[in-house]
N, C-alpha and C positions, 0 to 999 in steps of 0.2 A: 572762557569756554573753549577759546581754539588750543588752548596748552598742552591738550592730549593729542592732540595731530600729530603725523611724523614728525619730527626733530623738535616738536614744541617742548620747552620749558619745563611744563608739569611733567611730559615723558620722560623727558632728564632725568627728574628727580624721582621720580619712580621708580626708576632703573637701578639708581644708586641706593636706590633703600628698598629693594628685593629682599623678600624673606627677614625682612629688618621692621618695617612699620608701611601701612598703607598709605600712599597716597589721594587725601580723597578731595577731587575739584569739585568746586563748586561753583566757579565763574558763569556767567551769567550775557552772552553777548546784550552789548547796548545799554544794560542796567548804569543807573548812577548810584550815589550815597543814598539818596533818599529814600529808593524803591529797596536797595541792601539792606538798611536799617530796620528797615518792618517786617522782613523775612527772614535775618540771620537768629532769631531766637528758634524759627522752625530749623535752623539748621544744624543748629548747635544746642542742643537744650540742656536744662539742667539737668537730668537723667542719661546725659551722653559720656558723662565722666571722666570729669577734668585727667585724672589720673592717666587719662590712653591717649592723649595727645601731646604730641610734643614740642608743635610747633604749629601758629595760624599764619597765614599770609591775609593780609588787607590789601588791596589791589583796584584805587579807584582815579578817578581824576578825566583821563581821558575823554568821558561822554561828559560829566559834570560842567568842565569847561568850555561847552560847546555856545557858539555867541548866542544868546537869548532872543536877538531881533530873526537870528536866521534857523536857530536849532530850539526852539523854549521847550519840544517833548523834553527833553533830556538833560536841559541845562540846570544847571544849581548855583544859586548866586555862592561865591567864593567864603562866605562868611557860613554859612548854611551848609558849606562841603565841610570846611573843618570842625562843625559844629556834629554834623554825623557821623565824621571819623571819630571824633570823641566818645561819641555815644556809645560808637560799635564796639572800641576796646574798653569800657567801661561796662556795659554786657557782659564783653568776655572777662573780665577778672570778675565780675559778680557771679559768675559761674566757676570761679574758684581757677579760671587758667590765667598765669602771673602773666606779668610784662615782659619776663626774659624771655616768655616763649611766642610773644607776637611781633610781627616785622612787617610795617609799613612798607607800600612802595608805591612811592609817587608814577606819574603818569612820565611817559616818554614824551622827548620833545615828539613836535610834528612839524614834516617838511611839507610846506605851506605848497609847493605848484605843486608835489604828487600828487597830492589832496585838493586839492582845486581840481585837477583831471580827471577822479576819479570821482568828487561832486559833479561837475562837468556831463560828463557820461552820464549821469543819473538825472540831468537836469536838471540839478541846483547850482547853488551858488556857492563859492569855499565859504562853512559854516563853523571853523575856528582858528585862531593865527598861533602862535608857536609861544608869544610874550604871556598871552593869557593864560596859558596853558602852564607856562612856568611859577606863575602867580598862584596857578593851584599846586605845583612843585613845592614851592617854597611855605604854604600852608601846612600838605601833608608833612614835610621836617617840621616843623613848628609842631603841632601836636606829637608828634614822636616822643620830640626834646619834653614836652610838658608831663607826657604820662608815661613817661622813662621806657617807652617799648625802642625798641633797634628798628631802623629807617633803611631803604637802598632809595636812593634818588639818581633813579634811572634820566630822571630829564639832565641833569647834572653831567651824570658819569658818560653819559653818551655823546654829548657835546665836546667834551676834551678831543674827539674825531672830528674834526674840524666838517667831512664830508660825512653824517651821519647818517644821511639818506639808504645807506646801505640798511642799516637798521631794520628800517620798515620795508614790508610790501607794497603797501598802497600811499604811502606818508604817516599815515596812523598808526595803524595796523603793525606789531613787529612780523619781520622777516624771519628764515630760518636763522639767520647770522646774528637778528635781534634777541631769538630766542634765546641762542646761544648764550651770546652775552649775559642777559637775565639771569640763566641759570649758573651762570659759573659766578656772578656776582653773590647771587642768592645764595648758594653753596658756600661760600664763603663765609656767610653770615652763620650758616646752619654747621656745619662740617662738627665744630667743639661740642656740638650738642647729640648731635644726631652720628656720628660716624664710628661711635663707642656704642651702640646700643647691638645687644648681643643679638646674633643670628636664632629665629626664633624655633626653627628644626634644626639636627644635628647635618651636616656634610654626609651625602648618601654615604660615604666609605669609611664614615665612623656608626654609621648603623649596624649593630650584631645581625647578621641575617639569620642566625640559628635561632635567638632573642629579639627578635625586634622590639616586642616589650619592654624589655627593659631600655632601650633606648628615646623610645618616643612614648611613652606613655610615664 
């Protein structure tokens, strides 16, 4: 939900695919796999046509892995999360959109005192630790690998920064700097796909202004 914020992620990618393809979010603050599951068919339906899309993002794990005793709104036992990441990309190709065009992306680590402080302040208790949270990392790869869609494993790639707390705002939450990252990983993933699709108006200064017609129509 927040990826269209300044410097967020989804605005990135919008940016770069100007006049090329829309980008359209759907994130959902606080949602996990299960509540996703039962709503991505209104999101995507089969009358939406496969043919205009060229790429999905899956993007869960974070509220899933939240500890059961201290978060159960929102938590999803680990076995039950990759069972409805399956689902979801299994929807989507029975809607006719392949695997080369979906990209998993596991959950960020999370830095345990940010997140405690900012539970803290709300008067709770730190309601997830950073292992568990990897444990759903390492699910969301695993179903990638099983239904041949392409993965970023952001809890992974983040960590090689030994100090990754920059990442995040609150410990969970990414930062500008987190967004960043995201997006230029992501991009990476997308660029061979997406960075050859033709401009869908012509350059105002190849428009005939005597004919406009013939140029845009």
């Amino acid at each position: 939900q927040y990826s269209f914020q300044e410097n967020g992620w989804g605005a990135y990618l919008a940016e770069r695919l100007v006049r090329k393809c829309d980008v359209v979010n759907r994130g959902i603050s606080g949602y996990n796999t299960r509540w996703a599951k039962l709503i991505l068919p209104r999101l995507i339906t089969e009358s939406t046509g496969a043919d205009s899309i060229v790429a999905v993002t899956i993007f869960f794990g974070a509220n899933d892995s939240a500890l059961k005793e201290l978060n159960p709104q929102q938590h999803v036992p680990l076995e039950e999360y990759a069972a409805n990441l399956k689902s979801m990309v299994q929807y989507l190709k029975s809607v006719d959109i392949t695997a080369d065009r979906i990209v998993l992306i596991t959950p960020p680590p999370l830095h345990e005192s940010a997140w405690e402080k900012a539970c803290l302040a709300k008067g709770e208790k730190l309601n997830r630790c950073n292992a568990t949270t990897g444990q759903y990392a390492q699910a969301c790869v695993q179903v990638a690998r099983e239904c041949g869609t392409d993965v970023l494993d952001l809890w992974t790639l983040m960590q090689k920064n030994q100090d990754f707390s920059s990442y995040l705002s609150d410990g969970l939450h990414l930062s500008t700097k987190g967004s960043s990252f995201l997006a230029a990983q992501l991009w990476s993933r997308l660029d061979n796909k997406l960075s050859a699709l033709p401009s869908l108006l012509p350059y105002w200064r190849d428009v005939d202004h005597t004919n406009p017609e013939a140029s845009l129509l």
